[in-house]
Backbone bond lengths (Angstrom), bond angles and torsions (degrees), N, CA, C in turn:
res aa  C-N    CA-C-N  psi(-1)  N-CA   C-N-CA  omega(-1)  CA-C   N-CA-C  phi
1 X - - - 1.449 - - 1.519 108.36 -
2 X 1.263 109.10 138.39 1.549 104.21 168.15 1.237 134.19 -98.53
3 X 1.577 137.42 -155.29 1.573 142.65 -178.23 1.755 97.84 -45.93
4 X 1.122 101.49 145.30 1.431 113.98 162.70 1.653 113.62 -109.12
5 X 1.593 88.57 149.74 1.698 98.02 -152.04 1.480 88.12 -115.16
6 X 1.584 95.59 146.95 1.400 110.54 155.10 1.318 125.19 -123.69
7 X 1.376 117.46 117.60 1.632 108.34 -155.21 1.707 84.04 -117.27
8 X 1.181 98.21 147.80 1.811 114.60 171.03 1.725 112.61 -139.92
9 X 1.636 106.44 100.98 1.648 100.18 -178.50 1.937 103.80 -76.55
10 X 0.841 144.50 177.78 1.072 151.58 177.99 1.213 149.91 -177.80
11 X 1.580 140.42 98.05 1.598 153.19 -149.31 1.902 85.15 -101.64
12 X 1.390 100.23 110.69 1.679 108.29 162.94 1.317 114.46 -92.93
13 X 1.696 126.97 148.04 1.212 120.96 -155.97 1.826 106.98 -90.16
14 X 0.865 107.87 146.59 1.842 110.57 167.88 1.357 134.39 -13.08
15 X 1.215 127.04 83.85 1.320 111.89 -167.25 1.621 112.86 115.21
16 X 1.374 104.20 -9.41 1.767 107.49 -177.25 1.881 105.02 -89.27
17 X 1.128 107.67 138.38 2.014 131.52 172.73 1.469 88.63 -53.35
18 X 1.253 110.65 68.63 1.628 92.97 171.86 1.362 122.31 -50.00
19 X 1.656 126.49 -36.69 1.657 158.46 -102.32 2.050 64.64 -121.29
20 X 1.376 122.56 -58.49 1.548 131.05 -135.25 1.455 82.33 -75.15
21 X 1.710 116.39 -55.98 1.035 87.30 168.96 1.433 167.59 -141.95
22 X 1.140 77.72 63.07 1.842 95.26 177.22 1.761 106.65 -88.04
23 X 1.677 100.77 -20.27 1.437 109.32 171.04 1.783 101.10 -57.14
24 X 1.042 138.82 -41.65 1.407 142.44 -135.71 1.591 84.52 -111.82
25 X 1.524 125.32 -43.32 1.393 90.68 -178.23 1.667 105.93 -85.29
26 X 1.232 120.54 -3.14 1.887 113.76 -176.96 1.868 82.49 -64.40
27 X 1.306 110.50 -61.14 1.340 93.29 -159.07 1.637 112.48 -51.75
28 X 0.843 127.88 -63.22 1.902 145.56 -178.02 1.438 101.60 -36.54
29 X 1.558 124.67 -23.09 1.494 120.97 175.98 1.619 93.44 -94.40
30 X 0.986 122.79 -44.56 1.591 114.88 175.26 1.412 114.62 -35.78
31 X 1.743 95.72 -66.83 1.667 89.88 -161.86 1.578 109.85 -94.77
32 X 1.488 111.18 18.41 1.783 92.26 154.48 1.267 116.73 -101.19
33 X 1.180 119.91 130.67 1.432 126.93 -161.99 1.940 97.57 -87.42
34 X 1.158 131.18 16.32 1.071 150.63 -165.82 2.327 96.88 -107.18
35 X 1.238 96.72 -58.38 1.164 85.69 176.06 1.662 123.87 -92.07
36 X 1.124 119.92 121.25 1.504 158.45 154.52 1.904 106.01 0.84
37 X 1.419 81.27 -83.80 1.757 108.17 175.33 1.626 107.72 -157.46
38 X 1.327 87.10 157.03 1.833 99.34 173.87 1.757 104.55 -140.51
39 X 1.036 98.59 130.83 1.495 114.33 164.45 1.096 131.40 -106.95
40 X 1.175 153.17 -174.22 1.252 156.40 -173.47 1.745 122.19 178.37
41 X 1.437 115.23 140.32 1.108 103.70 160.51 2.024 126.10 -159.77
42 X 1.119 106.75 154.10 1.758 81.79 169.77 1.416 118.15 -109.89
43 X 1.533 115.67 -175.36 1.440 97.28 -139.76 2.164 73.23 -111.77
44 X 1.850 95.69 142.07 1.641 98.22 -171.63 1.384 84.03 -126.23
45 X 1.548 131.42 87.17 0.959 140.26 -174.59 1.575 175.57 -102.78
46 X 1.947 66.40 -164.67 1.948 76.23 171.26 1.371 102.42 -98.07
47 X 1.841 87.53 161.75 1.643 126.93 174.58 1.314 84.30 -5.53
48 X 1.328 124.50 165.42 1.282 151.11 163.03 1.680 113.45 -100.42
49 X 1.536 113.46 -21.10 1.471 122.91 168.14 1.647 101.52 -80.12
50 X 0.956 132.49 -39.23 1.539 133.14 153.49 1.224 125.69 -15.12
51 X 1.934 94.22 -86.99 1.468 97.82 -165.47 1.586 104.65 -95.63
52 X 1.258 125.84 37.14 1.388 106.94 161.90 1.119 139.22 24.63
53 X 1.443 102.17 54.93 1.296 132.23 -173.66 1.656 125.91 53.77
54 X 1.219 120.96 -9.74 1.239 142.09 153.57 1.606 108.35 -10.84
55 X 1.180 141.65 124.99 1.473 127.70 172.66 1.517 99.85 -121.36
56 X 1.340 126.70 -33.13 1.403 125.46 -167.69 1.913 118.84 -119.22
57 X 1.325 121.80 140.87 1.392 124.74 170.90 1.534 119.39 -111.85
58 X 1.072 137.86 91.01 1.411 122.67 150.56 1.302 151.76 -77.84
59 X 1.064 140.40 120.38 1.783 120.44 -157.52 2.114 93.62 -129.70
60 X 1.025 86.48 132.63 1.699 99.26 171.78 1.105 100.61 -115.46
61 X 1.664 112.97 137.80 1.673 119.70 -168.25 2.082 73.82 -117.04
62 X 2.136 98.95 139.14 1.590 106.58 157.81 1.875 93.78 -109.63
63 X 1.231 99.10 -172.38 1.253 116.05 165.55 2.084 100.45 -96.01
64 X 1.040 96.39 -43.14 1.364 91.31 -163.37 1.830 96.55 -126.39
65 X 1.512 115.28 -170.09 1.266 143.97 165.32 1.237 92.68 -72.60
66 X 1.535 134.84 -91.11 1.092 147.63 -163.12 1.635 99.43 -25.40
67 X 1.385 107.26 -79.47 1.413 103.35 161.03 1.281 133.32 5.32
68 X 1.261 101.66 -78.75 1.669 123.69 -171.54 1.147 110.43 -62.94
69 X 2.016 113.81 -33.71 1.659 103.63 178.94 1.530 98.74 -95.53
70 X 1.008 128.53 26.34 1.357 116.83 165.38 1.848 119.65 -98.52
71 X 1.282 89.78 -47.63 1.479 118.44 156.20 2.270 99.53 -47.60
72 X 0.717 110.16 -80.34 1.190 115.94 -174.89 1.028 110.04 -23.26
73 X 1.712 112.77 -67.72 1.843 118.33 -148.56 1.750 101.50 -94.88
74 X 1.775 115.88 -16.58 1.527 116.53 157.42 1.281 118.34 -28.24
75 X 1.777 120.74 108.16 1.363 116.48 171.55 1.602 137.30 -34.38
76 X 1.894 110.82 -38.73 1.470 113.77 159.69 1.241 121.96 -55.23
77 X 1.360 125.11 -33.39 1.255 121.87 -174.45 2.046 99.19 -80.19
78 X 1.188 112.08 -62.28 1.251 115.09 -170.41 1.931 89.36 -48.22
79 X 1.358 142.01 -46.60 1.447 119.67 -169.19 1.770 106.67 -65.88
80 X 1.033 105.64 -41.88 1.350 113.99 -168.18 1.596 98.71 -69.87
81 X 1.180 139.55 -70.73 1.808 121.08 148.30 0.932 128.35 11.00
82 X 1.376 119.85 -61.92 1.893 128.30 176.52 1.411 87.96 -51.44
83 X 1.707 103.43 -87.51 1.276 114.94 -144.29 1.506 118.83 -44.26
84 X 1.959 122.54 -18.01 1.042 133.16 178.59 1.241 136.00 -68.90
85 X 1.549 94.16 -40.36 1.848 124.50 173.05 1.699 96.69 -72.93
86 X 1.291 123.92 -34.69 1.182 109.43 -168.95 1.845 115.22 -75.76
87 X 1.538 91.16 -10.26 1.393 91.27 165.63 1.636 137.01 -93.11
88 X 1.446 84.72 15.66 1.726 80.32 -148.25 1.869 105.22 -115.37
89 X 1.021 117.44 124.80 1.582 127.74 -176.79 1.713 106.48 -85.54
90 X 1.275 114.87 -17.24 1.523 97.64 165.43 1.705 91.57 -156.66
91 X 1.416 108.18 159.48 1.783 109.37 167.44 1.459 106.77 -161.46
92 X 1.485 112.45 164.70 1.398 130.53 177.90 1.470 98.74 -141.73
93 X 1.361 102.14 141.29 1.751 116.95 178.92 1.631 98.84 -133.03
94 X 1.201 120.71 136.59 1.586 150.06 159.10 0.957 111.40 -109.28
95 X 1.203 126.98 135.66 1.559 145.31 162.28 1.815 109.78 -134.93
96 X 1.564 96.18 102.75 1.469 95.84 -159.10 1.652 95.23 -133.75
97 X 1.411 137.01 141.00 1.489 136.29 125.12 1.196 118.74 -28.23
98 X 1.036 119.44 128.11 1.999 123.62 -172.54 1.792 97.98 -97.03
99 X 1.093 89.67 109.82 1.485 83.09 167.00 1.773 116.02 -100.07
100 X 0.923 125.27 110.31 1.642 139.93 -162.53 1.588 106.50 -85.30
101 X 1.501 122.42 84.89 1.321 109.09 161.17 1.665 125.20 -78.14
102 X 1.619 114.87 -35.67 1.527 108.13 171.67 1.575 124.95 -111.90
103 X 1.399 113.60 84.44 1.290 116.73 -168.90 1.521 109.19 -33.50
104 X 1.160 112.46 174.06 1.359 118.15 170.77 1.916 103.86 -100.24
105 X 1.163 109.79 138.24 1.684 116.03 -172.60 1.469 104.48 -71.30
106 X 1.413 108.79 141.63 1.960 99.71 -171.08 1.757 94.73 -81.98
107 X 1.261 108.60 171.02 1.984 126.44 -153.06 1.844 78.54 -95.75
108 X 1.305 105.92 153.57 1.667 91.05 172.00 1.919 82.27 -124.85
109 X 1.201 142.43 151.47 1.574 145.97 174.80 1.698 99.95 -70.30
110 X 1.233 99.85 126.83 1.515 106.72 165.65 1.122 117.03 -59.80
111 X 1.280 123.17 146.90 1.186 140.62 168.38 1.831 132.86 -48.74
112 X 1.079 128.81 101.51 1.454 116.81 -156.35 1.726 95.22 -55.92
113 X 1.502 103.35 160.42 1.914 116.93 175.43 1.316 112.58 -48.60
114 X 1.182 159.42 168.62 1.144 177.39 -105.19 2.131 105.21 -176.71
């Protein structure tokens, strides 16, 4: 089995620092050494019958479960939680095992000029 994912779709309400905070969770994935990677993205789009009003994606990659509930029940994360939900006019949460059929190919460094 592989990384377990945490995906969060998310519609923030009118008037919310969206910019403030996605700043606050880049940092909070930085400094828990619990999470893996974090991504993020907004949606430059699709149909609007699609994404159901959805404007934002986040996904946190753990190595493990353990992980994830450590990450979880961590007081920064639990403050930063409040303050997130309190922004948010619609959301979806996943908590899934990633199962990886097409790795990503590793980068090889170009070659310096000649």
């Amino acid at each position: 089995m592989g990384d377990l994912k945490h995906l969060v779709l998310a519609k923030f309400k009118e008037g919310v620092a969206v910019e403030d905070i996605i700043k606050e969770m880049e940092k909070l994935a930085t400094d828990m050494e619990t999470v893996k990677d974090f991504e993020w993205g907004q949606d430059s789009g699709s149909e609007a019958a699609l994404r159901q009003d959805y404007t934002h994606v986040f996904v946190l990659t753990f190595k493990s479960a353990e992980d994830f509930a450590a990450f979880s029940a961590h007081p920064t994360h639990l403050e930063f939680a409040a303050n997130f939900v309190a922004g948010i006019e619609y959301i979806v949460v996943l908590d899934f095992p990633s199962v990886l059929i097409k790795p990503t190919a590793p980068t090889t460094a170009a070659s310096p000029p000649a």
